[in-house]
N, C-alpha and C positions, 0 to 999 in steps of 0.2 A: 848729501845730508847737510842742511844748516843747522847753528848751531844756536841755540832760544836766545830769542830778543829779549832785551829788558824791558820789564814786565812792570807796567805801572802800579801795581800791588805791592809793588817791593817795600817793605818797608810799614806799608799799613798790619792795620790791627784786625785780624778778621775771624768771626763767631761763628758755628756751625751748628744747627740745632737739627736735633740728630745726626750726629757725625758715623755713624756706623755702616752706613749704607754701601754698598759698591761704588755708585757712582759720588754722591756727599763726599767719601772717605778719598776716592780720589781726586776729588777737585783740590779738598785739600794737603794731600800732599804734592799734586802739582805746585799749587802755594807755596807752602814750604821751600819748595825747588828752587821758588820765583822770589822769597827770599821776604815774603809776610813771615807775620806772623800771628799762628793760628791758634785759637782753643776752640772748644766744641764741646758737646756733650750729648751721654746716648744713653738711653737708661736698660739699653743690653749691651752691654760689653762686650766686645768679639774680636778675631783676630787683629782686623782693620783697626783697632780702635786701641788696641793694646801697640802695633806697627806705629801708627800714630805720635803716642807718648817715646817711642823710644827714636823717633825723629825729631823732638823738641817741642810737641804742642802739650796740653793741656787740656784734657780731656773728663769735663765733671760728669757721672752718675747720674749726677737729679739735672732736670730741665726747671731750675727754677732761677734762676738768673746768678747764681754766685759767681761765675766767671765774668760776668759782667759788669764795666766800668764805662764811663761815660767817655776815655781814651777810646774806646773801639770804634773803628771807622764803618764796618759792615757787618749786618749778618745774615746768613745764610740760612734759610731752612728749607727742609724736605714741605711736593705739597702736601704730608700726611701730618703738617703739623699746624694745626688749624690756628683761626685768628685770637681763639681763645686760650693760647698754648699760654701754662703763666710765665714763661722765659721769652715766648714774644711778646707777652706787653708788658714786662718787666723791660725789653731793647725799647718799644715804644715812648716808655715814661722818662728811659734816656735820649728820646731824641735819636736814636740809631737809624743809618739806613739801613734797610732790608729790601734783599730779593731773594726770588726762588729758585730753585734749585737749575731749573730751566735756563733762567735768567743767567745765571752766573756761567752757566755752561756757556751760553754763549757768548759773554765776557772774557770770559779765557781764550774761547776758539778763536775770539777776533782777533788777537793778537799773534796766530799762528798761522801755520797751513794746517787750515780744517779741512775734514774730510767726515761729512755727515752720510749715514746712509736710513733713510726715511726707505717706508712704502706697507704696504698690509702684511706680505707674510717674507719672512726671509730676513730681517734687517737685523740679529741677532747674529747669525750664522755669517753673516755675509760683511758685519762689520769686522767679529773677529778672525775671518780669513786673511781681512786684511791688515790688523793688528799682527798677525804669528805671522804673516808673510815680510813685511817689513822688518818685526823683529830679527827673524832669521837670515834676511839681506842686511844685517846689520844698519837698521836706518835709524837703532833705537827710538820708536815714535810712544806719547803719550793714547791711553784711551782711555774711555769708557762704557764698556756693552753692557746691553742686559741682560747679564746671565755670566754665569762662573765660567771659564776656560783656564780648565786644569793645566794646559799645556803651560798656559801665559802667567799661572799661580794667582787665577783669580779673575775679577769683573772690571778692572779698572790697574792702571800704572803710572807711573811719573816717570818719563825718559827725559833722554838731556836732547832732544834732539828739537827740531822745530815743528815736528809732524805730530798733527793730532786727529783719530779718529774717534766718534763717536755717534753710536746710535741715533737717529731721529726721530722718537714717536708726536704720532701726530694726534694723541690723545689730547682732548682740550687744547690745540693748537699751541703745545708745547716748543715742536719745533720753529715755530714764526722767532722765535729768540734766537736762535743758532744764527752763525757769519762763518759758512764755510765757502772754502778757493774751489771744492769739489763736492759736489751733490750728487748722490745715487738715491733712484727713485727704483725698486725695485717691480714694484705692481701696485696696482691702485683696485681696489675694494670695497664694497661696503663693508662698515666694522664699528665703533664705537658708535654706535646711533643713537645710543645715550645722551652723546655730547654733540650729533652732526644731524641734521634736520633727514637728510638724503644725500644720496651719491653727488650728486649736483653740489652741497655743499660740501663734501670732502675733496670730491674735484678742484675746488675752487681756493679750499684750504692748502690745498699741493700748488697748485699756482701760484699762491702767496708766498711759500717753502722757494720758487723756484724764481720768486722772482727778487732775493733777498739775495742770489748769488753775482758775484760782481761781474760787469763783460768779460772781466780778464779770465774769471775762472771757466767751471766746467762742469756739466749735467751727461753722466752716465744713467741710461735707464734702458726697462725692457722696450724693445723695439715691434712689439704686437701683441703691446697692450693701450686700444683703443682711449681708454680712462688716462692713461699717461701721455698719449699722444695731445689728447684735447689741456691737459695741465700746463707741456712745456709748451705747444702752440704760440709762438710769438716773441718764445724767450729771445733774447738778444744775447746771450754766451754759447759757443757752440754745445751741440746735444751729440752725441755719441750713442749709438742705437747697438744695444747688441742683442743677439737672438740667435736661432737652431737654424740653420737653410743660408741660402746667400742674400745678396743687397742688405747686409748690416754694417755699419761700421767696424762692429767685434760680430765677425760669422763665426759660427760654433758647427763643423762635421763631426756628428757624433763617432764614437768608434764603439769596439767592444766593450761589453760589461764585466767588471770582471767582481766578484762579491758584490752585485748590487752596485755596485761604484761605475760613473759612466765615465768614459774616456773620451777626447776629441783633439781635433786638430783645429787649433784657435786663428784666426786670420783678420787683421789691421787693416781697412782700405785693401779687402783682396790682395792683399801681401800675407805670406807665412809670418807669424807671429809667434808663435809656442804650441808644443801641445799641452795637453793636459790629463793627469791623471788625478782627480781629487781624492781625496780619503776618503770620504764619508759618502755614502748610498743616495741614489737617488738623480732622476735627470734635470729637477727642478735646482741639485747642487753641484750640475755643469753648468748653468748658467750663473748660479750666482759665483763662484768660483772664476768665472770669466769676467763679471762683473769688479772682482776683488784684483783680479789682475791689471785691469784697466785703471782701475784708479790706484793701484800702485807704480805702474808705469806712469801718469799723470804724473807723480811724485819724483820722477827721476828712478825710479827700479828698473832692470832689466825685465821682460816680459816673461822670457824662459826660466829666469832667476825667480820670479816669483810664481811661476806655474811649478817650478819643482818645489819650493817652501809649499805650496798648499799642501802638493801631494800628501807631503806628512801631518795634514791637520787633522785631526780624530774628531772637531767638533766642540760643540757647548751641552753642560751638563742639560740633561732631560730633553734635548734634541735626537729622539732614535739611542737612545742611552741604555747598553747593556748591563741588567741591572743582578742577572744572576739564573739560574737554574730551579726548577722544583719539578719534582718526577717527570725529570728528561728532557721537561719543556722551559723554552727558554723563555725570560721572563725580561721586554725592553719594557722603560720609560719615555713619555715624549709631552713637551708642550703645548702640544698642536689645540688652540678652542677655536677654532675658524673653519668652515666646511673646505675650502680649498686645500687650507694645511690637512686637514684631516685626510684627505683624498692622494696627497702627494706622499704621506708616510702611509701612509697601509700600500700604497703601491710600490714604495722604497721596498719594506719591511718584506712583504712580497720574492720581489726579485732577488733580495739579500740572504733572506735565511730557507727561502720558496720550503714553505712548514706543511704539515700534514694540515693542521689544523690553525686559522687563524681568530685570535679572542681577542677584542677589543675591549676596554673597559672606560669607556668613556664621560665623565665626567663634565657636566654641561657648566660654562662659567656665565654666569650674571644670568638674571631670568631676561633682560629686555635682548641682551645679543639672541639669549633661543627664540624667543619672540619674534623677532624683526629677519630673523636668516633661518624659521624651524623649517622650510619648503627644504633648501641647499642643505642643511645638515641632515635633515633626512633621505636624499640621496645620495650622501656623502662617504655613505660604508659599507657599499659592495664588494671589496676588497676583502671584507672580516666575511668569516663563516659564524662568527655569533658575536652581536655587542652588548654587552652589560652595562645599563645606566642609573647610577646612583641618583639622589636627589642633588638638585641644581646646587651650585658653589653660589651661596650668597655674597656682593660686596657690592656696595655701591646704590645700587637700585633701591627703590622705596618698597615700602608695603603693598603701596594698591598692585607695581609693579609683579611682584610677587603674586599677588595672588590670579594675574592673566595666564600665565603660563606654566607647566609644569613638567620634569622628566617623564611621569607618564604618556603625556600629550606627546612630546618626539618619540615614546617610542613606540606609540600606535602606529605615529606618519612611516618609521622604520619600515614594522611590519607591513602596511600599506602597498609601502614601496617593491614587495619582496623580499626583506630580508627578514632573517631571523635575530630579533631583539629583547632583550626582558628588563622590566625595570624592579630592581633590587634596593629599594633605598638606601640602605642602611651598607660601610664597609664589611660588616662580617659577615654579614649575608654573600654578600660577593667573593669574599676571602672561601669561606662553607662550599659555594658553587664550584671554584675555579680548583680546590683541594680533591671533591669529587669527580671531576671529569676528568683535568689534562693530565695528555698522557705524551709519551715519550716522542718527540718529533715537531706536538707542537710546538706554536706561540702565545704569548699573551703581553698584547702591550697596554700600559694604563697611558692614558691618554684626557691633555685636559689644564686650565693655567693654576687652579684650583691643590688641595691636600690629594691628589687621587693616587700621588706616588707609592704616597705613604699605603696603598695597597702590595704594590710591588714589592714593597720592601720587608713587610710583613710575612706575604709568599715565599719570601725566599729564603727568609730569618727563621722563619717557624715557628711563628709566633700567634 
């Protein structure tokens, strides 16, 4: 473990507009660490933000510039805070520099050992395996994922050490700002097609990702998958391939199941290397789990030393997320709005809890993603013995957008396909359905990036 360089922030004066966020709240007290100093403001107050003030910063309520002086060297804001925020043109009329959240991420990382982990589904799960793995090998490493991990007391950390992990999304070509030593490319997909013409350009966008890491460093990814192969094609830092079968760099033999949870014997250049038992269900989280070991071996960890820290990782809040009981049937949560995720948890969920009955409650996010992927999402839920779809999570999309596509339409294509589907608009309708039917054995998990939790929780509050 080394021990954090001196950080050319030290000593500046730096803003954070919306400071509350997971990832915002911990850039900035990495800051802090690094020996700025920080104010910010959030106009919801939360634990982060309260954490914050009792580390030295200054943290104002209102977003209208009163913490701001014309001393301030930066400021920081989330992209949810538009060109017309009155506290960014309030920084503007001082003259302040600003960048995005993105930006700064990758400001920080450069001055560390970064460890980015991009790719379509998995980059959540798979960054904080390697947050709680490192943790627990005492490497004390900084992060920032997206999504809470109870284990790690949250989405984000400030360690003293020089290792820093965090998430990659490749939403609007966010990660082109990241400077990591180590890049993990999990799978390549089509997905935000909102912001990416075709797979062609997301392809090309992960080339970009991969061609920002140094010779020195190192590109872990999956090893058959065709769209990653065409990405690092050419790279000039070595690429590390790992995958299920032999001729990998990282081979994975799978072993027994045991709850859902797949086990294997992991292997280096065909040399024994670790086995592995992960925590958490599913064969899609032996590889990423092999993926988290590799890049923490990259880091100086022992391989077995971090194959046994995974073992005890339980996962990220609304990943397969046990959320409670209601007449016998057990009632998970999960993030999954992607047809592949979708297809990888109902066949976790499957194997793990193998129910009389499986209920999906799926909750479709953004009208253009159903739009652009409703053929793969409607083959996507063979697994469920019945899916319930609310109307679509609006955010982002325009009107005209809105009105091409609708939950009815996937769940014609559902039934189409063979399964049995119903669309239910509205949450009480679904709550009304799911109180009449399940009975003691099944499941029912809500599914989706959208409020659809807030089903489950309801289910099982009794409310």
């Amino acid at each position: 473990m080394e021990s954090l360089p001196v950080s050319r922030f030290s000593g500046k004066r730096i803003h954070f507009i919306g400071v509350g966020g997971s990832g915002m709240s911990g850039l900035a007290r990495m800051l802090l660490d690094a020996g700025a100093i920080v104010t910010g403001s959030e106009v919801n107050p939360n634990a982060q933000t309260f954490d914050l003030v009792k580390r030295g910063a200054k943290v104002s309520r209102d977003q209208i510039g009163e913490l701001l002086t014309s001393e301030i060297d930066l400021v920081v804001r989330t992209a949810a805070v538009a060109d017309t925020n009155p506290e960014f043109i309030a920084a503007q009329r001082y003259g302040i520099q600003s960048l995005k959240y993105a930006e700064m991420l990758g400001q920080i990382m450069q001055e560390r050992f970064g460890i980015a982990v991009a790719g379509t589904h998995g980059k959540s799960t798979t960054t904080a395996m390697i947050a709680w793995a490192l943790f627990k090998c005492e490497a004390d490493p900084s992060f920032v994922v997206g999504g809470t991990v109870p284990q790690l007391g949250g989405g984000s950390r400030s360690g003293k050490s020089d290792v820093f992990v965090a998430e990659a999304c490749e939403y609007d070509r966010s990660f082109h700002n990241l400077h990591p030593r180590v890049a993990i490319i999990t799978n390549i997909e089509e997905d935000h097609l909102d912001c990416y013409k075709n797979l062609d350009d997301i392809i090309a966008s992960f080339r970009h990702f991969v061609s920002i890491v140094p010779p020195e460093g190192k590109i872990i990814t999956l090893g058959n998958d065709r769209n990653v192969a065409w990405a690092v094609s050419g790279a000039k830092m070595p690429i590390e391939l790992v995958g299920i079968g032999e001729g990998f760099t990282w081979s994975i033999t799978p072993g027994e199941i045991v709850n859902g949870s797949h086990t294997g014997e992991i292997k280096y250049n065909g040399e024994h290397a670790c086995t592995i038992k992960p925590g958490i269900p599913g064969r899609h989280n032996l590889i990423n789990a092999t993926m988290a070991i590799a890049a923490c071996v990259a880091y100086g960890i022992d391989g077995q030393k971090a194959a046994d820290a995974i073992a005890e990782f339980r996962g990220v809040d609304r990943r397969m997320m046990e959320v409670g009981e209601f007449n016998g049937a057990k009632v998970v949560d999960d993030y999954g709005h992607h047809p592949t995720e979708i297809r990888a948890t109902l066949g976790a969920l499957r194997e793990r809890y193998q129910p009389k009955r499986l209920f999906c409650v799926f909750q479709p996010h953004q009208h253009s993603r159903t739009r652009f992927l409703l053929e793969d999402f409607a083959k996507s839920f063979t697994a469920a013995d019945e899916t319930l779809v609310p109307d679509i999570y609006f955010v982002r999309d325009s009107e005209s957008e809105k009105q091409r596509v609708s939950s009815r339409d996937l769940v014609q294509r559902i039934v189409e396909c063979g399964q049995q589907a119903q669309h239910l608009p509205q949450f009480d309708a679904i709550l009304d359905y799911l109180r009449a039917n399940l009975k003691g054995g099944d499941l029912v998990v809500t599914m989706g990036a959208g409020n659809v939790w807030e089903i489950g929780r309801d289910l099982v509050n009794g409310k």
